[in-house]
C-alpha positions as CSV (number, residue, x, y, z in Angstrom):
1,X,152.0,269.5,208.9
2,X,152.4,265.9,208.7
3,X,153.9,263.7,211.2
4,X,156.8,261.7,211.2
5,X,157.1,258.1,212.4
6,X,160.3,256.0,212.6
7,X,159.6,252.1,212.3
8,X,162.3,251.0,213.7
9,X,163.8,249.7,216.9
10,X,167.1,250.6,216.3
11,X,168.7,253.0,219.0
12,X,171.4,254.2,216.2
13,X,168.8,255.0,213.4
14,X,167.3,257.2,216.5
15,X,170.3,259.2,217.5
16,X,171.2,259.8,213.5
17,X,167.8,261.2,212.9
18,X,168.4,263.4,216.0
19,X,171.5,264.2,214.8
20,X,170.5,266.2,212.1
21,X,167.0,268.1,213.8
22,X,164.5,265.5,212.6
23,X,161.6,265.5,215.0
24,X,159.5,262.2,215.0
25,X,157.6,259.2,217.0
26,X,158.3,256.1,217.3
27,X,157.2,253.1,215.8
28,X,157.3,249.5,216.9
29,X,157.1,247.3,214.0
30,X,157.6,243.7,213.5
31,X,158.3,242.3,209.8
32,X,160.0,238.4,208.9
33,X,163.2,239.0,207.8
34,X,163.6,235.9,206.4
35,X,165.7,235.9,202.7
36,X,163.3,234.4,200.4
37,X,164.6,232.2,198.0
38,X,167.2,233.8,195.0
39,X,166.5,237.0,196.2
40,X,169.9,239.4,195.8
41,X,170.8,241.1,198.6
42,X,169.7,244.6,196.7
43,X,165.9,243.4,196.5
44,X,166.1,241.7,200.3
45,X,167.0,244.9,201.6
46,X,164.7,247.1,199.8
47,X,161.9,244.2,200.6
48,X,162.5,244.6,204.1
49,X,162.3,248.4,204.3
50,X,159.2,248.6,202.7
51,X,157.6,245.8,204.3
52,X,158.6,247.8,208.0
53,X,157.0,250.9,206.4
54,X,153.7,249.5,204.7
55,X,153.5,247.7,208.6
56,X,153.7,251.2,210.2
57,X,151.3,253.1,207.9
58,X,149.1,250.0,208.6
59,X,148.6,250.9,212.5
60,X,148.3,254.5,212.1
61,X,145.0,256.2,212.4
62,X,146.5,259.4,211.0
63,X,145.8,259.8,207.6
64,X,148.9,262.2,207.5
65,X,151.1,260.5,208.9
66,X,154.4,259.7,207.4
67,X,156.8,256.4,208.1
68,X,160.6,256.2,207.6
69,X,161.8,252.7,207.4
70,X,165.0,251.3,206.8
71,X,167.2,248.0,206.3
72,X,170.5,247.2,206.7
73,X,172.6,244.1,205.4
74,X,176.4,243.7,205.2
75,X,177.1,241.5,202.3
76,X,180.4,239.4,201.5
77,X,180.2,237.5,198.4
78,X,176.5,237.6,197.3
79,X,175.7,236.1,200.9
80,X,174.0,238.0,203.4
81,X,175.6,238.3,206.8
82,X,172.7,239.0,209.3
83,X,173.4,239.0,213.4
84,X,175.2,236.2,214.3
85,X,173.0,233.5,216.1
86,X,175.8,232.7,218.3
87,X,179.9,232.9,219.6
88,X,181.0,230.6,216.7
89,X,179.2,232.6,214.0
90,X,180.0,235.5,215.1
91,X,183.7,234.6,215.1
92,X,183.4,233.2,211.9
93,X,181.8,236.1,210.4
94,X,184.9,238.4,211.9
95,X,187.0,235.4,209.8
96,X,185.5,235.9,207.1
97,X,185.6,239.6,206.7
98,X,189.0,240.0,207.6
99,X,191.7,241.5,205.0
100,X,188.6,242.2,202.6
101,X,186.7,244.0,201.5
102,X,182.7,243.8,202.0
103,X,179.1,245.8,200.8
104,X,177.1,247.9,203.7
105,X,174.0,248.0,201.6
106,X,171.0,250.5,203.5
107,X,167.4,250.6,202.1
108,X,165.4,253.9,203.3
109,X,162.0,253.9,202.6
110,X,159.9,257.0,203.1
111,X,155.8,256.8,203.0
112,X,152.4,258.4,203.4
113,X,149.4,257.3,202.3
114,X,149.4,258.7,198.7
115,X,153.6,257.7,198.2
116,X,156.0,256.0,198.5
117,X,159.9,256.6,197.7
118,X,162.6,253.8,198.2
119,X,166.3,254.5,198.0
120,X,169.1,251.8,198.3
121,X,173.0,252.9,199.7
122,X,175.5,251.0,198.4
123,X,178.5,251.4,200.5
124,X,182.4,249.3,200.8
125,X,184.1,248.6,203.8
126,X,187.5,247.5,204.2
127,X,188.6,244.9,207.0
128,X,192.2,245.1,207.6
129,X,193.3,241.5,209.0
130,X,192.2,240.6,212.4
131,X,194.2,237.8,214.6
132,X,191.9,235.0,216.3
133,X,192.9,236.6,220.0
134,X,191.4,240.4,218.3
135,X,188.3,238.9,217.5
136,X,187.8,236.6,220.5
137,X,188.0,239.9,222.8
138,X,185.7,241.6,220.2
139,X,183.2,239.2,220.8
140,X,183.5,238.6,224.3
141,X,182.8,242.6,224.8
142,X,179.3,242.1,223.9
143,X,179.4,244.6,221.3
144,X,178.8,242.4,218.1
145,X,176.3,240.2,219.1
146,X,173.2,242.0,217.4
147,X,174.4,244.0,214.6
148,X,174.3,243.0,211.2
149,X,178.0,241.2,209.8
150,X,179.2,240.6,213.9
151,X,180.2,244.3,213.8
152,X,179.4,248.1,215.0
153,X,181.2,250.8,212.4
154,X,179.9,253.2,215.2
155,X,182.2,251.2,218.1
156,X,185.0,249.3,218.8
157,X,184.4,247.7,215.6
158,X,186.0,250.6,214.0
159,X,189.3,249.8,214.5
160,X,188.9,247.3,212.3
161,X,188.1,249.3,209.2
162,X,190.5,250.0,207.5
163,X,188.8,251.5,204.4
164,X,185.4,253.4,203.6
165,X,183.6,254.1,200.0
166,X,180.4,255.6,200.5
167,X,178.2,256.9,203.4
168,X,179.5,256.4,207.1
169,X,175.8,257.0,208.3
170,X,174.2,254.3,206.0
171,X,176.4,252.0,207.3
172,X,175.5,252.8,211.0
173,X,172.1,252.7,209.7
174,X,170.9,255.3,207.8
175,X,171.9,257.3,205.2
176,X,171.6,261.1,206.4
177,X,172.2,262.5,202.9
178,X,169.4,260.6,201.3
179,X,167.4,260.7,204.1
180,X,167.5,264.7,204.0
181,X,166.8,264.6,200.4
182,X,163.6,262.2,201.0
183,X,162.5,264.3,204.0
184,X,162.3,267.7,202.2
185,X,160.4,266.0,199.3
186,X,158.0,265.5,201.2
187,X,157.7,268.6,203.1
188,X,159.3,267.6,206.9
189,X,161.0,269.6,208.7
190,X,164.9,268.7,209.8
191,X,167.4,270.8,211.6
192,X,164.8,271.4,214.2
193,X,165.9,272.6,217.4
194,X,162.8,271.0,218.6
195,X,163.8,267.3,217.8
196,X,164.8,264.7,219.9
């Protein structure tokens, strides 16, 4: 049976995968995340994923081995929101999103050496308006200061949605739907009692 490898360094894409009985390895990848130029937020995301993948299949001398991959961007407006570099981004980012409404987009990527499948999550959340003082404590509880759009769906943040369309998990991280699908198309297990 082949092996399953998660490129990712993310400690919620690990305890969704877990979640639902997926046994696998990890897999320390590094990628630029950099937007290029024009590129929509649909194509940066799926770019990303598959750039983390191709990276992981690249260091493994298992010829069966498999790589899960995956990218996250909130998205306001056409613009990307990535982590916030800093307290005033980060603030204005919890600005910005609040009283609107704003895309979770997730790209899973799942590949071997003889395929490749990509699948994009399109989700909307819903910010119900959040004072200055709100978002100040938000910030100052650490929370925020390395996830995508200055918030955590899976945290504190919550309290601010107000609102969900779409997949709870692919906005944590990882869509657990389309991640099943993907895994039993190519033949891994899930709802192991083995993982984790």
């Amino acid at each position: 049976m082949s092996s399953l490898y998660l490129a990712s360094a993310s400690p919620r894409r690990r305890e969704l995968l877990q979640q639902i009985g997926v046994p696998f390895s990890l897999l320390a990848v590094s990628v630029d995340e950099t937007p290029l130029p024009h590129e929509t937020a649909e194509d940066y995301v799926r770019r990303v994923a598959l750039d983390k993948a191709r990276a992981g299949l690249a260091v493994l001398p298992d010829a069966d081995a498999c790589v899960l991959a995956a990218d996250t961007s909130v998205v306001l407006d056409q613009r990307i929101l990535g982590k916030p570099a800093d307290r005033a981004e980060g603030l204005a980012m919890l600005a910005a999103l609040s009283g609107r409404s704003h895309r979770v987009l997730t790209a899973i990527v799942l590949a071997n050496r003889g395929a490749c499948e990509v699948c994009l999550v399109d989700s909307e959340v819903e910010f119900r308006a959040i004072d200055a003082t709100e978002a100040q404590a938000y910030w100052d509880s650490g929370e925020p200061q390395d996830k995508a759009g200055g918030y955590a769906i899976q945290g504190w943040g919550a309290v601010f949605v107000n609102q969900l369309r779409g997949s709870y998990s692919a906005v944590v991280g990882l869509p657990l739907c389309e991640t099943a699908q993907l895994l039993d198309r190519f033949g891994l297990p899930r709802w192991s009692k083995s993982a984790g």
